[in-house]
N, C-alpha and C positions, 0 to 999 in steps of 0.2 A: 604270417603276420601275427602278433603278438596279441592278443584278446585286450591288454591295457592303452594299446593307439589307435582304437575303435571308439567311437564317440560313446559314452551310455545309454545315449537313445538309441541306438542302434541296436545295441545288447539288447537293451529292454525288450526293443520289438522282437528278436530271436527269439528269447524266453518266454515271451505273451505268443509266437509261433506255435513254439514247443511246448508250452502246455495245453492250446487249444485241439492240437493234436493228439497228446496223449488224454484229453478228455472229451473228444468227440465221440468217441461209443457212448460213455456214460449219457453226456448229452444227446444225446442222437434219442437212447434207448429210453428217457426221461421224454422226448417229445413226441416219439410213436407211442407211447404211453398212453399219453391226451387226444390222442386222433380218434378218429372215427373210422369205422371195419372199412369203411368205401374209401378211405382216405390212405391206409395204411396199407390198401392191396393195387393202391395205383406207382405205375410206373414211368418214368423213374419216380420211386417213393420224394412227395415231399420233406423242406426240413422243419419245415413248423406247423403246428395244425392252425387249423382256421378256427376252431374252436375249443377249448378247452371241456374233454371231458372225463369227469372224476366217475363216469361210471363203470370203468372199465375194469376201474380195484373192486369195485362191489361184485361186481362180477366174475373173476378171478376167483372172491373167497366162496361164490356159490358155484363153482365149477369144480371147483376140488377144494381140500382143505387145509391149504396153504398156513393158515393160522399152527393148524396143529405138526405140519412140516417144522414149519421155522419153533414148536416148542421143541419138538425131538430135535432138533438141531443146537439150539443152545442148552439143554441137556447136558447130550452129550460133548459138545467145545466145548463150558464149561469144567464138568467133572473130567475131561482129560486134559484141560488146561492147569489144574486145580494137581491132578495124579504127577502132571509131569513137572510142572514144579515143585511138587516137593519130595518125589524122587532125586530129582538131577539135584538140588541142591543139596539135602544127602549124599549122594556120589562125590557131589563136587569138593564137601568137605572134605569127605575121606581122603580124595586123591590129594588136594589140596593141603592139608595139616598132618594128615594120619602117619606114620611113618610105622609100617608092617614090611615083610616079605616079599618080593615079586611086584613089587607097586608098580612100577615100569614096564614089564611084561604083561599084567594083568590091565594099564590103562591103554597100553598099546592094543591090545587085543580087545578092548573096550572101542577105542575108536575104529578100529577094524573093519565093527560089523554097521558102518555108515557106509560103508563102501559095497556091500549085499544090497542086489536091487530086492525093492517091493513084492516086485514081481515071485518071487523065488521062495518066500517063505508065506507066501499068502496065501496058498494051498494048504500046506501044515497047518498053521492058524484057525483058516477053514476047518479042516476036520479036528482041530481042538474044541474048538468053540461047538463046535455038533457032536460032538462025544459027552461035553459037559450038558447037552441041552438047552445050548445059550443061544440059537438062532431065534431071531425077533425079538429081543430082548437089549434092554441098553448094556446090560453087562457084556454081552455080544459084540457091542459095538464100543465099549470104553475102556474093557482090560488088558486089549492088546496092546495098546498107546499109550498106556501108562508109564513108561519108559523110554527114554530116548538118548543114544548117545552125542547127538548133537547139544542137547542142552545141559549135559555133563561137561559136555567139554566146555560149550559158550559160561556157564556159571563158573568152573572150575579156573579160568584165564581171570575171570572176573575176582572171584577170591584172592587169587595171589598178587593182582595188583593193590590190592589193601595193605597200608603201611604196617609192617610187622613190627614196630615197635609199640604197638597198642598190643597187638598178641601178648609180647611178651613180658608187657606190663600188668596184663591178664593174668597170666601164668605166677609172676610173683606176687599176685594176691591173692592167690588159691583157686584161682574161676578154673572150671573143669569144662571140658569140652560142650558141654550140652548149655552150659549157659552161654558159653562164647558164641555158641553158637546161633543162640536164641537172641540176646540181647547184643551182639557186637556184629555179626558177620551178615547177618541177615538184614540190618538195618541200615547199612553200608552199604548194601547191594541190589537197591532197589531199581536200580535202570536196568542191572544186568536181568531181575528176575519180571520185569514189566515185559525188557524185551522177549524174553522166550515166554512170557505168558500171551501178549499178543500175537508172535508167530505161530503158538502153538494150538490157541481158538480159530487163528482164520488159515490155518492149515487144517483143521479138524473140517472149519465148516466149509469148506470147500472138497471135502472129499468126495469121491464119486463110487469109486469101483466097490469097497468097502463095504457102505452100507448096503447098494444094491447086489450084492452076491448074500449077506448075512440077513436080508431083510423080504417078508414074502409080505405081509400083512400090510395094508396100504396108512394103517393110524402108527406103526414104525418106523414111515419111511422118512427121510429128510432132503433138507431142502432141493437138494443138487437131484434127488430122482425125484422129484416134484415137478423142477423146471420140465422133466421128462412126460411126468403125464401132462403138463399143459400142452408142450406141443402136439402130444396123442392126440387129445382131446378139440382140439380145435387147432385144427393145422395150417389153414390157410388165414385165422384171425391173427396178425402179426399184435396188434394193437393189444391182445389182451396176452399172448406170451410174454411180449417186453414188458407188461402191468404186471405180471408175474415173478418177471425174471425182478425187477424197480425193488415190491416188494420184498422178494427175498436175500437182494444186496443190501439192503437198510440197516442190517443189524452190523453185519459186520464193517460197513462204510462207517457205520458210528464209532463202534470198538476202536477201529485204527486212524477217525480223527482226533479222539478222546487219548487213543493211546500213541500217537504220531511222535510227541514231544519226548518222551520216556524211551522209544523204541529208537531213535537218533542217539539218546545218549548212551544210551549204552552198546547201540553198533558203534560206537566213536570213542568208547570209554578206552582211556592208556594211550591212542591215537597219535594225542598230543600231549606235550610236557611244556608248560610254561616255568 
């Protein structure tokens, strides 16, 4: 049956389904938040507390140092959001306007190495970064990431759908690569480079294995081995892990409703042609 001979309320109520579902964790994890230790260790767990209690963040940042997690975490998602965008949009020119040697071969083999798991070069990395002395350290944690060929390529698509008749109206008034590049191509492109700076923060701040293999000292750690000493630390208090886990999803729940709109259009940029 065709989704247009369904009434709209009908739809609606689908939808208002479908999104209580995909946001009953959040929910959930927002209301064991506010419970109380005797509240949040009964089973089956209730879905609402009976009282609302705010002291459970207070206690969270006196249990460990959760504050200074979530600073090493925007840190580094920052400075490797910051590194990889403006690598990839470098790249992205080159591949995009440059016209050298082996460009085809050499982007081929560029996107190639998307296809090499994680897994596999994070040992070498590993002992890169420990031969330089960079264990515990954000350089440690933000010079590997600096680079990415996913967002060569996502800016690079993005470039070339830019109307080339600005380019080459460019070109015959003498604009040389670096101003085109600064003042025309960059400013044009700003869903495409929103969208990989958003992917590229809350892919950073969500990393796990990373920090805690490069990270021994507990004021270097971030957010995601933080959730890890709460639960050390108090294993059977649900109510102050999921206070935990609340605060350290905040930052970047903001990021990507702030950046929601920008990160749409440029996954949909070229899409469509009216």
């Amino acid at each position: 049956m065709s989704l247009r001979l369904l009434p709209k309320s009908f739809i609606y109520l689908l939808l208002l389904v479908g999104a209580l579902a995909v946001a009953f964790p959040l929910l959930y994890t927002l209301s064991t938040s506010l419970m109380t230790e005797a509240e949040s260790a009964v089973y089956p767990p209730p879905l609402l507390p009976e009282t609302i209690n705010l002291a459970n963040f207070l206690k969270v940042i006196e249990t460990i140092p959760v504050l200074r997690f979530i600073a090493n975490s925007a840190i580094v998602s920052c400075a490797t959001m910051i590194g990889q965008v403006l690598t990839s949009a470098l790249a992205a020119y080159a591949f995009a306007f440059l016209r050298f040697p082996g460009k085809t071969l050499l982007f081929s083999l560029f996107l190639a190495t998307m296809m090499v798991p994680w897994e596999v070069i994070m040992i070498p990395n590993y002992l890169t970064i420990r031969s330089l002395n960079w264990l515990d350290s954000y350089q440690g944690l933000i010079v590997p990431f600096l680079a990415t060929a996913f967002g060569t390529f996502l800016l690079r698509q993005t470039f070339l759908s830019l109307p080339k008749e600005l380019f080459e109206a460019a070109r015959v008034d003498g604009c040389g690569h670096v101003r085109t590049f600064l003042s025309m191509v960059l400013p044009l492109s700003v869903p495409g480079l929103a969208t990989l700076g958003v992917y590229s923060f809350l892919n950073n701040w969500n990393m796990y294995l990373w920090p805690l293999l490069t990270t021994n000292r507990e004021e270097m750690r971030t957010v995601q081995i933080g959730i890890g000493m709460l639960q050390f630390e108090e294993m059977n208090s649900w109510n102050l892990i999921l206070s935990g886990v609340l605060l350290m999803l905040l930052p970047s729940l903001l990021l990507l409703a702030l950046g929601l709109k920008p990160l749409v259009r440029g996954i949909t940029a070229g899409a469509l042609k009216g």
